[in-house]
N, C-alpha and C positions, 0 to 999 in steps of 0.2 A: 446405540451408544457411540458409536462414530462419530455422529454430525453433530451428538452434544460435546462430546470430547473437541470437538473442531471447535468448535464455537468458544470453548471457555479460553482453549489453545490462542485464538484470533484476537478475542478481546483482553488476554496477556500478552498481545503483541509480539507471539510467539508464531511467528505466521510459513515457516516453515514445516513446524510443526502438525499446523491447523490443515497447510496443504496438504498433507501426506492424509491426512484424517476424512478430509474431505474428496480425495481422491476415490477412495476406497466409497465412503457414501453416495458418490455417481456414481458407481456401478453396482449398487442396491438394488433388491426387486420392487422398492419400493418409489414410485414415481415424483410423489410430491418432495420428498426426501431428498432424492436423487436430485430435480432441480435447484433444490434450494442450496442443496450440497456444490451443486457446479457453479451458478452463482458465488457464494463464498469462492470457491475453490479460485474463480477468476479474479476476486479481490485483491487473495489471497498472492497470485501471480504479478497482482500492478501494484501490489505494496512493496513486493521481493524486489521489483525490476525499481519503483523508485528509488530503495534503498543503495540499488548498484547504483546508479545514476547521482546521487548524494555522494556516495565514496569518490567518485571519480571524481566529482566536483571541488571534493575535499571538504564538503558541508557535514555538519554534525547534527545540524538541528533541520527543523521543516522547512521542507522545499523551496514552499513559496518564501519565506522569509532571509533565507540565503545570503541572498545578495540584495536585500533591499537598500541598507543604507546606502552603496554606490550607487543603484535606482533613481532613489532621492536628490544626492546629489546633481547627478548629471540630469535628473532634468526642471531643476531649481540651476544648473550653469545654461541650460538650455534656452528656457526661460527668461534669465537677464538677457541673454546674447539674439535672441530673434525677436 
């Protein structure tokens, strides 16, 4: 029940939640469970840690898309200039 709780948790984007769920599933008696559980669990960790790294940036939205438009620009000025 754990790692399916984690799971529904994960793909609600609820990823604090899904860690704590998944936490507990690694250290199950169960093997296959348990890895897959740590897996997630480390997903889980690089989603949390993107999220800070978003706030601090002051981005709302995906990562990658952040700061694309000054991206664009500056290498469309870069472009005419070299």
């Amino acid at each position: 029940m754990l790692f399916e709780g984690g799971v529904r948790l994960f793909n609600a984007r609820d990823f604090r939640g899904a860690r704590d769920r998944f936490r507990d599933a690694a250290a199950g008696p169960k093997r296959d469970i348990a890895h897959r559980a740590g897996q997630y669990l480390n997903m889980c960790e690089q989603r949390l840690r993107q999220r800070v790294f978003a706030a601090q940036r002051g981005s709302t939205g995906d990562l990658g898309d952040a700061h694309m438009p000054d991206a664009r620009a500056a290498t469309r000025q870069t472009s005419r200039t070299g």
